[in-house]
N, C-alpha and C positions, 0 to 999 in steps of 0.2 A: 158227850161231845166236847165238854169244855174241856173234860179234865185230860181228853186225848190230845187237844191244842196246846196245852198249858204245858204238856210234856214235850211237844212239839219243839215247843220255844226255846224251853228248858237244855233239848237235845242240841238246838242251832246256837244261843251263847254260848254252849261250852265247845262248839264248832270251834266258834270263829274266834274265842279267847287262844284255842291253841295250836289251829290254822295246820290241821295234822302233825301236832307235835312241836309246832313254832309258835310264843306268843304273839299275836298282829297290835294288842293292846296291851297296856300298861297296867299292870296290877296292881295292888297297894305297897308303896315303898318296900316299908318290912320284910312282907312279905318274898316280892321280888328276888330280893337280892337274898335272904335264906333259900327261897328255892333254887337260885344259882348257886349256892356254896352246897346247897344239897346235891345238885347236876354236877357240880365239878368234880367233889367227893368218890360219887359213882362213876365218873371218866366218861361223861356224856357231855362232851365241850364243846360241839356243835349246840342242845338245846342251850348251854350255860354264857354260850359266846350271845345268845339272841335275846335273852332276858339280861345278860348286864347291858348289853347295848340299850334296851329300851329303859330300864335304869338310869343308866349315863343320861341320857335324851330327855327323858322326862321326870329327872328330878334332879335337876340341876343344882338346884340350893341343897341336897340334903348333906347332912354331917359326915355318913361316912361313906361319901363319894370317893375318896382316895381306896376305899377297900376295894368297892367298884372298878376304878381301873386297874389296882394290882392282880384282882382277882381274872381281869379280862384279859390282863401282860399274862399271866399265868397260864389261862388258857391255849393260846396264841404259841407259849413255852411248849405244852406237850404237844401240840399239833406241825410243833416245830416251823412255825409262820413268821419268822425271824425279825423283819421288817415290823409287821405288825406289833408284835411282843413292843419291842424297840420303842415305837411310837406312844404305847400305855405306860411304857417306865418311864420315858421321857416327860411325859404328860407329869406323871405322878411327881417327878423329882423336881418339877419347875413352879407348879402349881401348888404342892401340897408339900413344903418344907417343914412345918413342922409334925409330917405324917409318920406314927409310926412306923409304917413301912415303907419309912424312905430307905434306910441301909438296905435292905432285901430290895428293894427298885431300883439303886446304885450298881447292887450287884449284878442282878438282872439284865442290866443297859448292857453293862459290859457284856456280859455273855452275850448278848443279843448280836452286839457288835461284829462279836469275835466269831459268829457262828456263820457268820454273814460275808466273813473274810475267804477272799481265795488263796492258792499257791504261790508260790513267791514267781513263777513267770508273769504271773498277772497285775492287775493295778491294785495298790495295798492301800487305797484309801481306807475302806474299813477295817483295816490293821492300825495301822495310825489311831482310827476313831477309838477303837479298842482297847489301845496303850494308853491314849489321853483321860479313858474314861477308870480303867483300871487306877492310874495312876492318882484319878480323883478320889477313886472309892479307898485306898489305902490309907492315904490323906484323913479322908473323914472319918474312917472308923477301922483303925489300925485293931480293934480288939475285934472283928465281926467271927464269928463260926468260918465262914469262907474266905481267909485272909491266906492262907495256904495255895488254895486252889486258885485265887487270882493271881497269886504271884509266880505262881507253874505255866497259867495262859501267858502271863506279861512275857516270861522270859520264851516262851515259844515264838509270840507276836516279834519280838524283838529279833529272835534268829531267823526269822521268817525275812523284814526287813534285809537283816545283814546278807542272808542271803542272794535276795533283792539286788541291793549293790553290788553283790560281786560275780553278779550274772552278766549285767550291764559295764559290770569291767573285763568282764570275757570278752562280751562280745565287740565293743569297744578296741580291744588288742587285737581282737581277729580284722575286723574292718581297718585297722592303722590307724585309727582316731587314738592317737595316741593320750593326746591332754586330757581327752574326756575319759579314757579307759584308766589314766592315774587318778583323778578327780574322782573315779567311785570307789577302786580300790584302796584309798588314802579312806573315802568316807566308814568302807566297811571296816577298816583299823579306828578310826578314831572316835566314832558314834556307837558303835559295838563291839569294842572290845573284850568283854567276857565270851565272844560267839569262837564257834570254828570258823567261819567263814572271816573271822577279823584273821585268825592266823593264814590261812588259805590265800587272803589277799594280798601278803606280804612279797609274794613271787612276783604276782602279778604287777605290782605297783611296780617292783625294782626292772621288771621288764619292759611298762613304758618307759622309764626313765634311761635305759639302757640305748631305747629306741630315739627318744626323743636329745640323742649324743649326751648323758648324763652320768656315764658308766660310773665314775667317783663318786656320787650321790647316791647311787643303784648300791655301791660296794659299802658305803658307810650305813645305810639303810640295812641291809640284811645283817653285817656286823652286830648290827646294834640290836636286834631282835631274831636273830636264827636260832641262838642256844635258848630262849625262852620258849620259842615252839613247843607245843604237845601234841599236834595232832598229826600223826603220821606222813599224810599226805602234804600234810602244810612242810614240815619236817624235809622231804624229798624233793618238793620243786624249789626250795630254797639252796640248799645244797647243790640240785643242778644249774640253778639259775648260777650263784656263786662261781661253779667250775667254768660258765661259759666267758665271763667276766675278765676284758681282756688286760695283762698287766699292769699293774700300778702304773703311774706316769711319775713317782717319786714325791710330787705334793701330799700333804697332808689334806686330807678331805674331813670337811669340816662332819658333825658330828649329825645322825638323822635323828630326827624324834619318835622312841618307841610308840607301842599302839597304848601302852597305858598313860603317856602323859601326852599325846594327842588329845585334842578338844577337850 
């Protein structure tokens, strides 16, 4: 009878340690968090998300805590929980500066960021977060394995932006808001200029200005950047805008500033 009890028992600890597959309690450090890197390994990041957490939780002081939440950013990464991820890098890169795996948590942020971004109709806060964070991770470890690849996001995040502006200077021109639809078209030339969207807005801009009685400004403006155009599109509204442009008035019109020596 004892020895059926004693199995008993035996059967309910090992219950309630893994609570059908979830720890409810904390195991011994070491432990622990090897059996997460075991779960992670296997691509079982559901059990691996609930023993770093209890990790995290209940051993607050231990040494390699920072592995803990890389390993949790990581998880969060294949599960594609973008926010979350986010949160463990940020953790990791604020709190644990001299952590080995802070350049892989720099890098991470970013991604986290950047995955977290919508289309350029939409609000590009976390494009921005994105740019700012890439920009940081270059900064700090210009030699990382992944310096290629953040600079392919940046420059997307960027034409994403320039985009951005030259929506709102569409839409801007179609409303007659004229000053506000120059004001974005002027920013997608001066803030991104390496984009198609900086050349694309060069029409745009000379036709608020056209609208807003500025024709001679409108005419020295395209002068000054129509034969630099490359992009086809950009290339043809410039040319029409030009043809519409009514004739000189004999003055000399002072000179407009291209989109490379803008800002």
């Amino acid at each position: 009878m004892r020895l059926v009890a004693a199995f008993l028992v035996v059967v309910l600890v090992s219950g309630c340690a893994t609570g059908g597959g979830r720890p409810l309690a904390p195991a011994a450090s070491t432990d622990q968090l090897r059996v997460a890197k075991q779960r992670y390994e296997q691509h079982d990041y559901a059990e691996a998300v609930d023993l770093l957490k209890g990790y995290i939780q209940f051993q607050s002081g231990a040494s390699d805590l920072d592995e803990a939440h890389f390993l949790l950013g990581m998880c969060y990464v294949k599960r594609q929980e973008w926010p979350l991820a986010a949160t463990e890098f940020s953790i990791l890169s604020t709190d644990f500066q001299d952590s080995p795996r802070l350049p892989d948590a720099q890098y991470w942020l970013g991604v986290s960021y950047w995955r977290q971004s919508k289309s350029a109709p939409y609000d590009q806060d976390m494009t921005r977060r994105a740019i700012a964070q890439f920009d940081r991770f270059l900064s700090m470890f210009p030699d990382h394995p992944q310096v290629a690849e953040v600079k392919e996001h940046r420059g997307a995040a960027r034409e994403r932006l320039a985009e951005k502006a030259f929506r709102n200077g569409k839409l801007y021109l179609k409303l007659h808001y004229w000053e506000p639809a120059r004001y974005y078209f002027s920013l997608a030339r001066s803030d991104y200029p390496e984009t198609r969207w900086a050349e694309r807005s060069l029409a745009g801009e000379a036709e608020a200005l056209i609208a807003l009685n500025k024709a001679e400004q409108a005419r020295a403006l395209l002068d000054a950047n129509r034969d630099t155009l490359t992009d086809p599109e950009a290339k043809a509204r410039a040319q029409a805008i030009t043809k519409k442009l009514p004739p000189t008035t004999g003055g000399t019109p002072s000179p407009a500033p291209s989109a490379g020596a803008a800002g």
